[in-house]
N, C-alpha and C positions, 0 to 999 in steps of 0.2 A: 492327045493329052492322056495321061497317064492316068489311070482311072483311083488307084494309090493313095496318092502324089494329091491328087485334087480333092478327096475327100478327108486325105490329112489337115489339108488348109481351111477347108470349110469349119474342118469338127474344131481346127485354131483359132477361126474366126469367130466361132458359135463362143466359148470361152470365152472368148476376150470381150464381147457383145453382153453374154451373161454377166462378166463382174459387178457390172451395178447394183445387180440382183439376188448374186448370191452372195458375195462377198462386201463390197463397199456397203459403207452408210446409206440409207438412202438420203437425196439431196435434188435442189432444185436442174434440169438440165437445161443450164442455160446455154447463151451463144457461144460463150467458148468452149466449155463441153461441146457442144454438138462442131464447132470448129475444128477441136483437137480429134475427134470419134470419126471426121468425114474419112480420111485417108482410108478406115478399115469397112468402114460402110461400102466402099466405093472397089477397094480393092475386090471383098468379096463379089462382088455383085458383077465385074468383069473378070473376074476365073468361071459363073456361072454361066455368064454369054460365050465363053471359049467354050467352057463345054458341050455346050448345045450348038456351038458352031454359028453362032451371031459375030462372033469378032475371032478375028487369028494373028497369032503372035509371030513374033521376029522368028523366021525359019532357023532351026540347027540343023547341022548336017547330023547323020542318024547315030553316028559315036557319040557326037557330043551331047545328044539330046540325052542319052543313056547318063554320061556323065555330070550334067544338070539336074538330072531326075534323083540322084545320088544326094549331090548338095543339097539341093532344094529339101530333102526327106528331114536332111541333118538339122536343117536349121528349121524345119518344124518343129522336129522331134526337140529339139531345144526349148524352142519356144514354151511348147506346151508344158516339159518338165521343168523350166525356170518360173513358169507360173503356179505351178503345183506348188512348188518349193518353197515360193515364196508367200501363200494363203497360208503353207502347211508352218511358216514360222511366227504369225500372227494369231493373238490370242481371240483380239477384237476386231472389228471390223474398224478401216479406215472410211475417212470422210471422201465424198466423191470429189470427185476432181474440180477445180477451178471455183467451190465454193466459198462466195465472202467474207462467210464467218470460218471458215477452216481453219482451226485451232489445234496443236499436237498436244496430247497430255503426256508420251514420253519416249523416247527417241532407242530404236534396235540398233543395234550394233551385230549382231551375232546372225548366223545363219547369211544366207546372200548380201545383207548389208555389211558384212564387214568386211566385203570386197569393193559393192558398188553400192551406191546413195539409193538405185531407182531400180530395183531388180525388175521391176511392174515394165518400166519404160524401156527397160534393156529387151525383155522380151519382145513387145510390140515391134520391135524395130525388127528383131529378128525376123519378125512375120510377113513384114513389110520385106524384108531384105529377097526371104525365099520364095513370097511369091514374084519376083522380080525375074528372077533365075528360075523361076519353075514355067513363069509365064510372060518374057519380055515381049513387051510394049508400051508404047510412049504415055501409054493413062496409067500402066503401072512403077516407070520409072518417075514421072511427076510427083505419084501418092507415097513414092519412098523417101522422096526429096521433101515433099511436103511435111508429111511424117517425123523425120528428124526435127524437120524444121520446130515444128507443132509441140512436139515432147520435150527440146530442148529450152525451148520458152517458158514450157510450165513447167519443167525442172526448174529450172532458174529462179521463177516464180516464188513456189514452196523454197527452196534454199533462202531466200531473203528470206522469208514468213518466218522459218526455223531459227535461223539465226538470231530475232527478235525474242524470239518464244526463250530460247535457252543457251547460254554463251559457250556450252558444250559445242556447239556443231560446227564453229568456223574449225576448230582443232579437228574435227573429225573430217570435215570435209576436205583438210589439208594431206589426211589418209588412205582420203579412199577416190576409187571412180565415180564419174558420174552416171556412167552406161558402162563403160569396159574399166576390169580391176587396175589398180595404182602397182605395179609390181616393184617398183624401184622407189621402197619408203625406208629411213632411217629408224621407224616405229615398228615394236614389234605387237602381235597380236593380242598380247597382254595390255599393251598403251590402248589401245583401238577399245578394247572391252572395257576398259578402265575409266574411259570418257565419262562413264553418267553409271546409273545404276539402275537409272529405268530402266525397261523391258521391252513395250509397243509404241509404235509409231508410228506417223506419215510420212511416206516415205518420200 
């Protein structure tokens, strides 16, 4: 295992673990919190066992493991800086995930959102994606499948919430991705910005 390669995903996973803490609201963590959080809890925790050599992944031959080690970096290094990217376009902090009372008081457009709805959710999956390719095996293609699964639902989730909250977002969500950007829209970026004139939001 690439010693790289597997400290990039931990220092991914340690972030993404942290957001409650530095970034989100704090909030109650309940069952579907902790439902949507298993995939990453679980992923890291079997990159740790390969590294110490408790479990071994689907064998490459020695090119291709060179050219996994590549990918796998990319889509960390993604990960990481679409989560930068996206605290770094937040003024306030959002409500944690799957909370009852989860309320938006006003809706971004600008910076990562005005490509994709969930810049937060896009990245996770990325994490999920590379340790998949940095470390295939059948617990970690599960927690990617899981994973989509898990983000897509609470994407969904928040999209109804939003929609009630403020009649801007069905027009925006007709603009934009929900994980990966909308490339082929009739709107141009001045439409997209023009939705609303708030500033922060849940994304």
């Amino acid at each position: 295992m690439n010693d790289s390669v597997f400290f990039l995903y931990i220092s991914n996973f340690l972030l993404i673990g942290g957001l409650p803490i530095i970034f989100f609201k704090q909030g109650q963590k309940n069952i579907r919190w902790l439902l949507t959080a298993l995939p990453f809890f679980v992923s890291a925790l079997l990159l740790i066992a390969g590294y110490v050599g408790l479990v071994s992944s689907f064998q490459y031959q020695s090119y291709w493991q060179m050219q996994t080690d590549i990918i796998a970096t990319a889509l960390g290094i993604s990960s990481n800086s679409l989560i930068s990217y996206t605290i770094g376009t937040h003024r306030v902090p959002l409500h944690l995930w799957h909370q009852d009372n989860d309320q938006s008081d006003h809706i971004v457009t600008y910076g990562p959102y005005e490509k994709i709805r969930h810049p937060f959710y896009t990245s996770f999956i990325l994490s999920l994606i590379g340790t998949f390719v940095f470390f295939p095996h059948i617990i970690s293609l599960l927690m990617l499948v899981y994973g989509i699964v898990g983000l897509t639902l609470t994407a969904h989730r928040e999209e109804g919430n939003l929609q009630k909250q403020d009649t801007h977002y069905r027009k925006y969500m007709k603009k934009t991705g929900r994980f990966i950007p909308k490339y082929f829209t009739s709107k141009s970026k001045s439409d997209i910005n023009n939705i609303t004139s708030d500033e922060i939001s849940n994304p």
